[in-house]
N, C-alpha and C positions, 0 to 999 in steps of 0.2 A: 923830269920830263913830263910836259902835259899830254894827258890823252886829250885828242879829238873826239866831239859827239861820235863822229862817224866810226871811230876808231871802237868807242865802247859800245857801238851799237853792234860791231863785226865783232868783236868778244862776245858779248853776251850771247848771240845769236850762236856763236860758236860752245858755247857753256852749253847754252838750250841743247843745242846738238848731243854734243856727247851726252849730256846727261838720257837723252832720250833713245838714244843708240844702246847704252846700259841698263835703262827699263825697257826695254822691245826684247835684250839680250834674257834677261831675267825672265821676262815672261817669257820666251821662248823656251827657257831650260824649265820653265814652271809646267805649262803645256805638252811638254816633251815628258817631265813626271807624272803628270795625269794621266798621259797615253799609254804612258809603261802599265801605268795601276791598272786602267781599263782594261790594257791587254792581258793583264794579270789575273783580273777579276774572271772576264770573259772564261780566261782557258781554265780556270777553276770550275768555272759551271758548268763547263762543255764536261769536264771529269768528273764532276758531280751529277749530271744528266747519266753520265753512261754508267756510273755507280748504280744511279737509280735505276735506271734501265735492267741493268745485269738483277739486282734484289728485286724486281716486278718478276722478269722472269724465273728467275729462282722459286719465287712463291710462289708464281702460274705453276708449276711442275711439282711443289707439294702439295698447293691444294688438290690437282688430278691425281698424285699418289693416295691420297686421302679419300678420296673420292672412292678410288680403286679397290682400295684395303675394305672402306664400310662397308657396298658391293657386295665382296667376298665375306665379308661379315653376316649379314643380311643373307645371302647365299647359303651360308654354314649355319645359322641359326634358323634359317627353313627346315632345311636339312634333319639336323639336331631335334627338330621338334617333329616332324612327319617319323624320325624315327622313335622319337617317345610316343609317341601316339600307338603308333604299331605294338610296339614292347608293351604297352599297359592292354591292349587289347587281346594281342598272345596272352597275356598273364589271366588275365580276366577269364578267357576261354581254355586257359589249363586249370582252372580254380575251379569254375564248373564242369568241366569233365573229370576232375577229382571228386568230384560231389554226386558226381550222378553213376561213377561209376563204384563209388561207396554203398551210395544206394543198394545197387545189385549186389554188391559183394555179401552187404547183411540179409539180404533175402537166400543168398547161396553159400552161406557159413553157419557150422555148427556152434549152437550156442555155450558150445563147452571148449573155445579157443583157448587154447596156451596164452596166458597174459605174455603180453610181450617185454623187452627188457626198454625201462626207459630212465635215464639218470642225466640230472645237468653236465652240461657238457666238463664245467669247473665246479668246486664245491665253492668259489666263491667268486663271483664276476667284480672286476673294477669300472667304475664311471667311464665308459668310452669305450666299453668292450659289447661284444654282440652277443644275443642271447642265446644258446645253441642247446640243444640234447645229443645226447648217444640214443639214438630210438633204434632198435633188432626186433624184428618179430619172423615167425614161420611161413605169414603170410604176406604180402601188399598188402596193408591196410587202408587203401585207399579213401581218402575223404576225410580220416582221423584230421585231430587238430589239436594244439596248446590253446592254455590260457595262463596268465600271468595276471598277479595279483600283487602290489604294493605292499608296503609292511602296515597300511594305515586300512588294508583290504578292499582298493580303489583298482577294479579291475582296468590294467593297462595296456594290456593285448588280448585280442581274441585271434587268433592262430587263423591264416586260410587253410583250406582243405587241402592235405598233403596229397600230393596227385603225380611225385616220382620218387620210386624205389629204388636201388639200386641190389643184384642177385650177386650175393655171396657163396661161398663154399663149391663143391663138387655138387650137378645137379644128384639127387637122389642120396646123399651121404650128407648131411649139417646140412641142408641147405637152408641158407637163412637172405633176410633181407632188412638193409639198410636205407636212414635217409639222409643223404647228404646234406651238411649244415649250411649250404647255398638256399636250399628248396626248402629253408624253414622261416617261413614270412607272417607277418599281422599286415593285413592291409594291403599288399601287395609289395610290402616294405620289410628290409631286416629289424630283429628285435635292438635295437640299438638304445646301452641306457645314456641316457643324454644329461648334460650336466645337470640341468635342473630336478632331476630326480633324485628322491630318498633315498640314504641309505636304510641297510639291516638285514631283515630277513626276510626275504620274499618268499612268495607261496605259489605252486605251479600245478596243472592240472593238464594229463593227457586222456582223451577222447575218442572212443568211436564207437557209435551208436549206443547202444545200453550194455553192451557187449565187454566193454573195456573202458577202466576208467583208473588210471594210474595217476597219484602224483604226492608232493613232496616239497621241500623247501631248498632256499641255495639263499648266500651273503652275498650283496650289495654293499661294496667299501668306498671310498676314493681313492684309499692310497693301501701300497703293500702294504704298510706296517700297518692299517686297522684291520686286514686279513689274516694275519698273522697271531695278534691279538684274540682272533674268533676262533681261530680254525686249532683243536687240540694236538 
């Protein structure tokens, strides 16, 4: 059977057709994937915006905690240091009114005083430990003072002036007085032996005015067992 021109021109034209009806279709579902993705993408960022959002403000509210806290830091170390200031000045004005009332006590003391009782606190101190006496005397000896000497005879404290006693015994029967191992400073500081110091034998010297002058030796170890070692 012959086709007619006209025949395969209404074919073809029908071919053109559907083939273009299946590329419109195609790119419609193509388009239609696109949209999906975009709208994909979109509601991604919209959830990543308000992620970021939420961590902006999260920060905002650490950084003000932090802010807060320094403040209060700042605050406490005003604080902290208006009260050191204070403490070294009470110190400083208890040190010379031990001194001055030392003074007078050697102008109103007989120069034939009872030596008083003075002995290291340990007969041998460890690296880290403070330096202390047993000090008893009949009278306040206001103003007295230590001194310490290294094993290499490098004087390493000079004592401030003891300026609190404390009254023992029954007035009028023993009564005696002590000084508390709080109130025994160089410097306005305890006798603390710090790492870097020598061991051996140190050498010690209690003080007041020409009147009284006791002193003696104590060990400097690091550890028990070179105490042990020393001490018979």
């Amino acid at each position: 059977m012959r086709i007619t021109r006209e025949q395969a021109i209404i074919l073809l034209s029908c071919a053109v057709a559907v083939s273009s009806i299946f590329m419109t279709l195609r790119i419609r579902d193509q388009v239609t994937d696109y949209k999906d993705q975009v709208d994909l993408l979109k509601s991604r960022n919209i959830n990543n915006s308000i992620k970021i959002n939420e961590l902006e403000r999260e920060t905002a509210e650490y950084k003000s905690r932090i802010i807060e806290l320094q403040n209060e830091v700042d605050r406490n170390e005003r604080i902290i240091s208006v009260w050191r200031t204070y403490r070294d000045q009470l110190s400083e004005a208890l040190v010379e009114n031990a001194r001055l009332k030392g003074l007078l006590l050697e102008r109103d003391l007989d120069e034939n005083l009872t030596s008083p009782s003075v002995e290291p606190r340990k007969e041998a101190f460890l690296i880290g430990d403070t330096v202390t006496f047993r000090l008893e005397s009949e009278v306040p000896l206001y103003g007295s003072y230590f001194m310490v000497w290294n094993p290499e005879g490098r004087l390493v404290w000079e004592g401030d002036p003891i300026g609190n006693w404390d009254e023992i015994g029954v007035y009028g029967v023993d009564l005696r007085w002590i000084v508390p191992y709080i109130d025994q400073t160089a410097y306005l500081e305890p006798m603390i032996l710090e790492e870097n110091m020598i061991t051996g034998e140190w050498a010690w010297s209690y003080k007041f005015s020409d009147m009284v002058h006791v002193e003696g030796t104590f060990i400097v170890a690091e550890q028990l067992e070179e105490v042990i070692s020393v001490i018979p």
